[in-house]
KOLKOL-391563 format. One line per field, with one value per atom (N, C-alpha, C): atom name; x, y, z; residue number from 1; chain. Coordinates in Angstrom, 2 decimals. Each point is the difference from the previous one (the first is absolute). Last residue first. Layout:
<atoms>
marpa = CA	... $
xx = X	... $
yy = Y	... $
zz = Z	... $
drenkol = NUM	... $
guba = A	... $
</atoms>
This chain:
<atoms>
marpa = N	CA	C	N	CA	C	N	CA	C	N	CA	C	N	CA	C	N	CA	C	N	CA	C	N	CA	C	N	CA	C	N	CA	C	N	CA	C	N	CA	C	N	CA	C	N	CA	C	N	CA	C	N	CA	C	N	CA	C	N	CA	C	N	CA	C	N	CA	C	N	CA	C	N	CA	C	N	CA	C	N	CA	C	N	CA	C	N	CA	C	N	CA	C	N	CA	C	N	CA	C	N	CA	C	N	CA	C	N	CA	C	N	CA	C	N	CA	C	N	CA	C	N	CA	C	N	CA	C	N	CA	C	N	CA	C	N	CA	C	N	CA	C	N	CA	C	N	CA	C	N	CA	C	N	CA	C	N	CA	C	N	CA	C	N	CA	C	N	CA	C	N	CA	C	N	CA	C	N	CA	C	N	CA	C	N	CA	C	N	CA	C	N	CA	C	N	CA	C	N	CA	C	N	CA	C	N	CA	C	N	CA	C	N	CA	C	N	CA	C	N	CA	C	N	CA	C	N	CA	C	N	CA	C	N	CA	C	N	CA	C	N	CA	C	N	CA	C	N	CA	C	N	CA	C	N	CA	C	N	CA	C	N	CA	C	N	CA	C	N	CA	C	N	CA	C	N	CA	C	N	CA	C	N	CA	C	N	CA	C	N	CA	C	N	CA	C	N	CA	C	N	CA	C	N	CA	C	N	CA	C	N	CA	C	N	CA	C	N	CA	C	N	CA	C	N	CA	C	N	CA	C $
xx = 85.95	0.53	-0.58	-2.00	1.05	0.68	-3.48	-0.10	0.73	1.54	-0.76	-0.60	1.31	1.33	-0.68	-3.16	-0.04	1.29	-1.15	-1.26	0.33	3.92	-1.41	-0.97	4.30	-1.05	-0.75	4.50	-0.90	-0.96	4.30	-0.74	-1.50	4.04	-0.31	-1.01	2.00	1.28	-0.75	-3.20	0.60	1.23	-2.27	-0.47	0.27	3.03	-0.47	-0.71	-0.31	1.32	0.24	-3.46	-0.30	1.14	0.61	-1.01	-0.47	2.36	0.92	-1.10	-2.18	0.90	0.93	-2.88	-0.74	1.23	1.89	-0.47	-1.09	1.50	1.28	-0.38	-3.50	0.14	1.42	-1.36	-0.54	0.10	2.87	-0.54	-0.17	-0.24	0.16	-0.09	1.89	-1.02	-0.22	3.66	-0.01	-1.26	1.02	0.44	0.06	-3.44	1.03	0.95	-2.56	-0.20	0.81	-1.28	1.13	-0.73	-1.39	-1.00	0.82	-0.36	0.76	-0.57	-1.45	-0.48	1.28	0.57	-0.56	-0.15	-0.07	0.73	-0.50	-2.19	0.09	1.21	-1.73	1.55	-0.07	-4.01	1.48	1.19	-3.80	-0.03	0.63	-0.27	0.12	-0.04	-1.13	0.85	0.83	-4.68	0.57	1.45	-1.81	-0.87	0.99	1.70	-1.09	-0.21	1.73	0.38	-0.69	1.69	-1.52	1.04	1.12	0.30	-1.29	1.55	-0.54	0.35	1.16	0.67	-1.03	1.03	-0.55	-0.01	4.06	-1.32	-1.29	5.25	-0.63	-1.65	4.10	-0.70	-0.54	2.68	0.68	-0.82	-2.06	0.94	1.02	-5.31	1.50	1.06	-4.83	0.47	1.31	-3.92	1.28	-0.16	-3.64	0.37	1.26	-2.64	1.36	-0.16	-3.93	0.95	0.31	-1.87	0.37	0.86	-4.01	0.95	0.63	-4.20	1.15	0.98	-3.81	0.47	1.05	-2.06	-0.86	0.33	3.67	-0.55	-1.73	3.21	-0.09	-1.29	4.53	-1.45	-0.25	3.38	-0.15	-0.84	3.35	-1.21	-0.21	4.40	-1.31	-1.24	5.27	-1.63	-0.59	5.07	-0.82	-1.47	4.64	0.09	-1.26	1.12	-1.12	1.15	2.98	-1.38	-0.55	1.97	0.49	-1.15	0.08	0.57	0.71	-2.81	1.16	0.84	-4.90	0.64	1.67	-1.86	-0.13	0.41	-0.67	1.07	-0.99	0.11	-0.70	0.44	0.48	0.54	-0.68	-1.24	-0.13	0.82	1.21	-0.50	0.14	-0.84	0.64	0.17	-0.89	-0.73	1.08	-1.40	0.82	-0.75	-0.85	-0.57	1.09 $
yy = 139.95	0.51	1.81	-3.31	0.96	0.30	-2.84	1.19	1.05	-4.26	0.40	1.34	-3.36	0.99	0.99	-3.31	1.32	1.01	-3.82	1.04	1.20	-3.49	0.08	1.26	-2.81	1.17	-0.14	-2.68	-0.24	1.37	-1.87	0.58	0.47	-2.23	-0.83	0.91	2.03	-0.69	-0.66	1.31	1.47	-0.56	-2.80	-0.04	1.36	-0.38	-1.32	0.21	3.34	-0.02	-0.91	-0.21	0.69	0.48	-2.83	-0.23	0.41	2.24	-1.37	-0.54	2.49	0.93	-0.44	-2.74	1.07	0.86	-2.12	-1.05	0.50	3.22	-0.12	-1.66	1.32	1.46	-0.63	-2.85	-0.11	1.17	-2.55	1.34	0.22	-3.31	-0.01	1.17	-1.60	-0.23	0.63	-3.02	1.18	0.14	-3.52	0.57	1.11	-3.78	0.55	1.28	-5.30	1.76	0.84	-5.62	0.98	1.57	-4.48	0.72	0.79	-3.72	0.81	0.76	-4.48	0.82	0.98	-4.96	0.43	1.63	-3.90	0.65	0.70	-4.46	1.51	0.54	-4.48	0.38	1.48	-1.90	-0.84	0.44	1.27	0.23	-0.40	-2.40	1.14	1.08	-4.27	0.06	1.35	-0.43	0.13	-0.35	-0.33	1.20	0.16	-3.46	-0.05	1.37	-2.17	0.36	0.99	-3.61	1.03	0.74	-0.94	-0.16	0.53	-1.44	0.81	-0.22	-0.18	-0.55	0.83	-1.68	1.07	-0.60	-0.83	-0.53	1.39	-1.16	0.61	-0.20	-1.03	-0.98	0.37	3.43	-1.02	-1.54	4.40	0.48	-1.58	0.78	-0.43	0.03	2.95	-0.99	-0.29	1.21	0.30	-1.16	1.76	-0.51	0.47	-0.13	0.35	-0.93	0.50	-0.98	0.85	0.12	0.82	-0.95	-0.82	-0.30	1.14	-1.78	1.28	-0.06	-2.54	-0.60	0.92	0.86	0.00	-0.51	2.56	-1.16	-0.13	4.19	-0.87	-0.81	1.50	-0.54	0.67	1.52	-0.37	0.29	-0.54	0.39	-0.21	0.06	0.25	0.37	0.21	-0.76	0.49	-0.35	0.93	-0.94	-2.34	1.64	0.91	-4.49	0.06	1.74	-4.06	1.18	0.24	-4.69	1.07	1.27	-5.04	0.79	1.59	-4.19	-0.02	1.12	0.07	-1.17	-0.26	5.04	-1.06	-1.55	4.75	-0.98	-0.91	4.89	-1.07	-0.69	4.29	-1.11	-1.07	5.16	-1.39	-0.28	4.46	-0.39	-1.86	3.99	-1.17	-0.23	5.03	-1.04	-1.47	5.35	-1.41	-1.09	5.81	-1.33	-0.96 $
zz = 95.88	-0.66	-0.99	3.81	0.09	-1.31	-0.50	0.97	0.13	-1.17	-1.44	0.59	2.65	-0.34	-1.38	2.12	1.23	-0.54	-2.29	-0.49	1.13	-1.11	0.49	-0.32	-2.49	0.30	0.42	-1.79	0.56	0.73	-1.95	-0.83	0.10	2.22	-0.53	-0.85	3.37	-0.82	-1.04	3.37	-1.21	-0.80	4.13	-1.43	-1.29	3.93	-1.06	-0.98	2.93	-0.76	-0.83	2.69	-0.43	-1.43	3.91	-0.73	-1.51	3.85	-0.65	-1.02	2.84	-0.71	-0.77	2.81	-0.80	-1.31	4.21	-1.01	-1.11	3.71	-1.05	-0.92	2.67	-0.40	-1.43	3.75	-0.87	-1.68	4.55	-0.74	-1.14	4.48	-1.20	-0.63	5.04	-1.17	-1.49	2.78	-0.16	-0.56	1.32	1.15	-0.28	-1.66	-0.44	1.23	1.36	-0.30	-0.75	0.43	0.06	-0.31	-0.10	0.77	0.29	-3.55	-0.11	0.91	-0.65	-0.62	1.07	-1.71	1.06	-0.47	-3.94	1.43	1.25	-2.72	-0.16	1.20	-0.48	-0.40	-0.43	1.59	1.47	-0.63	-3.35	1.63	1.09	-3.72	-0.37	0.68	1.07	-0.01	-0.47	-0.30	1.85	-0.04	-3.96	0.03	1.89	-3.56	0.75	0.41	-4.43	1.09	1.06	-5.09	0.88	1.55	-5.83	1.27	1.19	-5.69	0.78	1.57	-6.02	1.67	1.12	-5.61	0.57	1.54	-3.69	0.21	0.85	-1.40	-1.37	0.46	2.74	-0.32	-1.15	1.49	0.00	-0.70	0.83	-0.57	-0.68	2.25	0.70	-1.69	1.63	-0.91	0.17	3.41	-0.54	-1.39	4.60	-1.52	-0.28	4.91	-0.58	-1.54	4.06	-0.66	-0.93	5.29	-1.00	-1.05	3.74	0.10	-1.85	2.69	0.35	-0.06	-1.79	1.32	0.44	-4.11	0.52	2.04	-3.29	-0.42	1.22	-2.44	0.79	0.23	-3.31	-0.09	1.57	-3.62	1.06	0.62	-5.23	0.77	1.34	-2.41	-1.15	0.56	2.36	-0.24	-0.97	0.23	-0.14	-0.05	1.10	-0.30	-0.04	2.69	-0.85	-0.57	1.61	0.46	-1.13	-0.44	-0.32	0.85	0.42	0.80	0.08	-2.02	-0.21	0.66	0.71	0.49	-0.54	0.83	-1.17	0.66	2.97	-1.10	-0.90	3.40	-0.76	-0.49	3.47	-0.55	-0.34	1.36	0.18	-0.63	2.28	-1.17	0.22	3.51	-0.30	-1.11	2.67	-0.77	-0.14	2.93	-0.10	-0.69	0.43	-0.04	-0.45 $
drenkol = 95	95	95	94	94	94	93	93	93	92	92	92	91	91	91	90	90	90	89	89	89	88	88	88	87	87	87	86	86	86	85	85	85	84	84	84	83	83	83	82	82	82	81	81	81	80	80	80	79	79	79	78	78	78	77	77	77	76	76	76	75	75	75	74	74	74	73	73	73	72	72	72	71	71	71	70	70	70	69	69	69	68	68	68	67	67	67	66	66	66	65	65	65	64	64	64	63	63	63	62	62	62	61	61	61	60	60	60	59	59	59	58	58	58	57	57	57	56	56	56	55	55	55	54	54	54	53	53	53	52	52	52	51	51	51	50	50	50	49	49	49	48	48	48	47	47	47	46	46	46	45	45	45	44	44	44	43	43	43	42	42	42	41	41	41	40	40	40	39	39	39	38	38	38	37	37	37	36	36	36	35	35	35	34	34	34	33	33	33	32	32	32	31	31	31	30	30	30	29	29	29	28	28	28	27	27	27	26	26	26	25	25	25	24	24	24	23	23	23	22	22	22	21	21	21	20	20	20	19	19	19	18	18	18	17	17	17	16	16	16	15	15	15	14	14	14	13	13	13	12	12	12	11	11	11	10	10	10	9	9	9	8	8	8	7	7	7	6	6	6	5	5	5	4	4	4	3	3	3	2	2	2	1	1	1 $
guba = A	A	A	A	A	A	A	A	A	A	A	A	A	A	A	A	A	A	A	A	A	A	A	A	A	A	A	A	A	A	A	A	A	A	A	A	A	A	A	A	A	A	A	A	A	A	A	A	A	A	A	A	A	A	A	A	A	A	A	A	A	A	A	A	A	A	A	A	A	A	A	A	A	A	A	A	A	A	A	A	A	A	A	A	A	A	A	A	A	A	A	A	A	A	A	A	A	A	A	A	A	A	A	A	A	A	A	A	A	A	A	A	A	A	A	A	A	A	A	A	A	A	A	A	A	A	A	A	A	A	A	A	A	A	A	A	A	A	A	A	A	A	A	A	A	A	A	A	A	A	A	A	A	A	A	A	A	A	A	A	A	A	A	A	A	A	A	A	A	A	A	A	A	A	A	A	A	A	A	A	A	A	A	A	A	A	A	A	A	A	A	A	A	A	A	A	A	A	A	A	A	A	A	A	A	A	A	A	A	A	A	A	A	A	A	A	A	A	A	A	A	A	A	A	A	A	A	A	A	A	A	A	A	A	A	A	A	A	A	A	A	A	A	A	A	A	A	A	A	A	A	A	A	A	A	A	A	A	A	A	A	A	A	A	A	A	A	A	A	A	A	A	A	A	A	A	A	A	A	A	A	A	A	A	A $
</atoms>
């Protein structure tokens, strides 16, 4: 899955770093809370539901060329979670 990340500004023009909250509104539209870093204030933004949708990317219809083997992602997995300390009820069996 292909994603965008929004861009938000502040009327002084700093981006937003981190929303606080995100609405959506009765007219469809999505509004963006920030607190602006620079102004010291609280900052919101709208943005339209269908515009949000004209700037989504296009969706990825690529096939992998090799398919997948599941067997050796299981097993990798598995190893992981054993580095980290980790016991399933199924290694617990075998032992």
């Amino acid at each position: 899955m292909k994603s965008e990340p929004l861009s938000m500004y502040c009327e002084c023009g700093r981006p937003a770093s981190e929303f606080t909250q995100v609405d959506l509104t009765d007219d469809h539209q999505l509004m963006f809370r920030w607190w602006c870093d620079d102004c010291d204030k609280p900052v919101y933004s709208l943005k339209g539901l269908a515009e949000c949708w004209r700037e989504c990317p296009p969706r990825d219809e690529t096939v992998p060329s090799e398919p997948l083997d599941h067997s050796s992602m299981v097993s990798e997995d598995l190893m992981f979670l054993g580095t980290m300390g980790i016991r399933l009820p199924c290694d617990e069996e075998r032992d």
